[in-house]
C-alpha positions in Angstrom: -97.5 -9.9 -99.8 -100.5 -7.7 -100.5 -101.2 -5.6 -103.5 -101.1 -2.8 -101.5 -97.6 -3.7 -99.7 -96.4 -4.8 -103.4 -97.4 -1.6 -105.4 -95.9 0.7 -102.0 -92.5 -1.1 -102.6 -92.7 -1.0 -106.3 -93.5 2.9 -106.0 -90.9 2.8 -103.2 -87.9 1.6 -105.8 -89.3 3.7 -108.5 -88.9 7.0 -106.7 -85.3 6.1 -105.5 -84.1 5.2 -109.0 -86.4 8.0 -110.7 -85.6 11.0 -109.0 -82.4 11.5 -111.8 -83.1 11.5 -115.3 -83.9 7.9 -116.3 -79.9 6.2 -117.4 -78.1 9.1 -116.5 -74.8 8.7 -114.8 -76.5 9.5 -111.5 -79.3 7.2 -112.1 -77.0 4.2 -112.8 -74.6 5.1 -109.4 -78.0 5.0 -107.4 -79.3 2.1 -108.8 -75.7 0.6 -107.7 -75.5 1.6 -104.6 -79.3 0.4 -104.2 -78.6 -3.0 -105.5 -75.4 -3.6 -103.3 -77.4 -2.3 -99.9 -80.6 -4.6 -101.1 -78.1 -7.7 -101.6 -76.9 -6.9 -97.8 -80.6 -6.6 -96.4 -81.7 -9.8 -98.6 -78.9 -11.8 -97.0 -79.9 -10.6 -93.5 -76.3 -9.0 -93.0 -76.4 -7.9 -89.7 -76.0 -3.6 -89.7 -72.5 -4.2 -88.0 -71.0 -6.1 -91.2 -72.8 -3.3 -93.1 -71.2 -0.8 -90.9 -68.6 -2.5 -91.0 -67.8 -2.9 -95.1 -68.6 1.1 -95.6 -66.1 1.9 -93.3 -63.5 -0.5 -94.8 -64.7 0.9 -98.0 -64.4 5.0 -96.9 -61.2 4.6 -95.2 -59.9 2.7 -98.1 -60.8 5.6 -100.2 -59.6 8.3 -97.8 -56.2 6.7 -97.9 -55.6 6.2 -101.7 -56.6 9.9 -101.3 -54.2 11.3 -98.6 -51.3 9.1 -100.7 -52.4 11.0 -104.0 -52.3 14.6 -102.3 -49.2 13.3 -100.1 -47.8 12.9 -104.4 -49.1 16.7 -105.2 -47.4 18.3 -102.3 -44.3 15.8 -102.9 -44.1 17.2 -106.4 -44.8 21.2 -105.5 -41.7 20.9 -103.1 -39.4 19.3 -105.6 -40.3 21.9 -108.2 -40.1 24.8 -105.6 -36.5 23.4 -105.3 -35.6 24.2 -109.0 
């Protein structure tokens, strides 16, 4: 790797993990999410897997979701009822 290619993907992580203030809460998700996405591209995970593993990953999320406001509305109607 050059010294140019080095220092333009050193200034490359720097602005994605700089642009919140330095250990803030959204400065540590971002770094995260970085690491997790570089571990994929490091192991040469093909973009279907990584397709793949979001979408297991949202639509695990959506669910727990739609059970939790299923649980709200469950409650409003019993206490409508009293």
């Amino acid at each position: 790797m050059t010294p140019v290619t080095h220092s333009a993907i050193i200034q490359l992580q720097n602005n994605l993990i700089m642009d919140y203030k330095p250990y803030s809460p959204e400065w540590h998700r971002k770094r995260y999410l970085k690491e997790a996405l570089d571990k994929y591209f490091d192991d040469y995970v093909e973009n279907e897997v990584i397709h793949g593993d979001l979408m297991d990953i949202l639509s695990a999320r959506m669910s727990a979701a739609v059970n939790e406001v299923n649980k709200v509305l469950d409650l409003k109607d019993k206490l409508k009822d009293t």
